[in-house]
C-alpha positions in Angstrom: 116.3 60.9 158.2 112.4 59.4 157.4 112.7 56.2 155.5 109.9 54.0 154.9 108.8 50.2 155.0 106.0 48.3 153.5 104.0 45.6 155.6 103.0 43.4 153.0 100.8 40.5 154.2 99.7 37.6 152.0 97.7 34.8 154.3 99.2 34.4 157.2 103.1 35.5 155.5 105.0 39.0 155.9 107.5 39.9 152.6 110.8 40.6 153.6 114.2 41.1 151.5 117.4 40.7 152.5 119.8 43.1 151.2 122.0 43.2 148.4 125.8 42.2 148.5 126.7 45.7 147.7 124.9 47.6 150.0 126.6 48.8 153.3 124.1 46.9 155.6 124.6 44.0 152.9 123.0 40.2 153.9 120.7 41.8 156.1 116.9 41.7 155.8 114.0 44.2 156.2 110.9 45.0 155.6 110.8 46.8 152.1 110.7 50.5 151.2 113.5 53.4 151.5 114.5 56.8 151.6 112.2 59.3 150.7 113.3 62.2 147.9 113.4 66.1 148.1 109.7 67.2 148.7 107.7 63.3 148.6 105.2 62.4 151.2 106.2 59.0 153.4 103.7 57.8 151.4 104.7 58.8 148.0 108.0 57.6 148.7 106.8 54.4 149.6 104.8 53.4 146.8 108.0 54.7 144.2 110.4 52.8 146.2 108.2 49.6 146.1 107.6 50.4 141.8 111.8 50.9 141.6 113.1 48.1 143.4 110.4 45.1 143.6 108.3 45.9 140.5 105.4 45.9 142.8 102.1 48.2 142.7 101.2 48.8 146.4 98.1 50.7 147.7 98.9 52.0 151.6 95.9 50.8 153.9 97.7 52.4 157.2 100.3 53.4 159.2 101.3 50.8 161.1 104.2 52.3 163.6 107.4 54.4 163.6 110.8 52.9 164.9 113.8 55.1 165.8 117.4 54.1 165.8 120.6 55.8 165.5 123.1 54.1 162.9 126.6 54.9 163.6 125.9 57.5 160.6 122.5 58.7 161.1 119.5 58.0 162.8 116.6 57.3 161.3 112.6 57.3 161.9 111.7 54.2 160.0 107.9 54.9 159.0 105.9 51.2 158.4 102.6 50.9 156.8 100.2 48.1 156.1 100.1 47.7 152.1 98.5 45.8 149.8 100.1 44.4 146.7 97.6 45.7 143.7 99.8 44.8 140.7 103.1 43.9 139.2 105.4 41.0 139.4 107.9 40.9 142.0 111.4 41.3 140.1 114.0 41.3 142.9 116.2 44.9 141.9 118.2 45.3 144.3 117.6 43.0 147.0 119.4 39.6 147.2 116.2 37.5 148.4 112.9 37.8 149.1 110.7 35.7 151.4 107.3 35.3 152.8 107.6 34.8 156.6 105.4 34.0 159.0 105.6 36.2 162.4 106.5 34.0 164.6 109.3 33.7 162.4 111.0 36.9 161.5 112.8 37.3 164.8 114.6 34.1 163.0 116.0 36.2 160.3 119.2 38.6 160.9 116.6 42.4 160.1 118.0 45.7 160.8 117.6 46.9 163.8 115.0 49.1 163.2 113.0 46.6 161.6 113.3 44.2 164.8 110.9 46.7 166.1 108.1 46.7 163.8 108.3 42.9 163.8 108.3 42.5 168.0 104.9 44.6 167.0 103.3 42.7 164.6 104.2 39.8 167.1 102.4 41.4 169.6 99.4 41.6 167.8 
């Protein structure tokens, strides 16, 4: 399964939400995005996913990386993507929290695994 995430830099922070209560990976935080629908490119399905659950109008600058890791039901290839915020106000949908992190930080926070791997890259940067 191809889901997608959205780098979203502001200074010197990185957005990340943590997961609603309700959700099966629930407290947990990642970088924004999801699951792309029936026929949607990665990028697409990015920008809608950013619209439906942040409120947020994202331009994609690039494709960052691509992690792999198998779930105990699926395995996914989570695409990430440098984005730009380019309107909206961030309305929190179905995430519990949002934060602005610096990198040295996120390995602080509990992310999917997945995620952990686009963050020990933006750390290596």
């Amino acid at each position: 399964m191809i889901v997608t995430a959205a780098i979203i830099q502001v200074k010197e922070r990185y957005l990340i939400c943590q997961r609603g209560k309700e959700d099966p990976l629930s407290l947990m935080w990642e970088f924004p995005g999801g699951k792309l629908e029936f026929g949607e490119t990665p990028e697409d399905g990015l920008v809608r996913e950013i619209k439906e659950e942040l409120k947020l109008d994202i331009e994609i600058i690039d494709h960052f990386c691509d992690a792999v890791y198998e779930y105990a039901t699926s395995k996914i290839v989570l695409k990430a993507y440098i984005a730009n915020i380019i309107g909206g106000n961030m309305e929190l949908i179905v995430h519990n929290a949002a934060e602005w992190v610096e990198a040295e930080c996120l390995l602080n926070y509990t992310l999917l695994p997945a995620d952990i791997e686009i963050a020990k890259k933006l750390l290596s940067r």
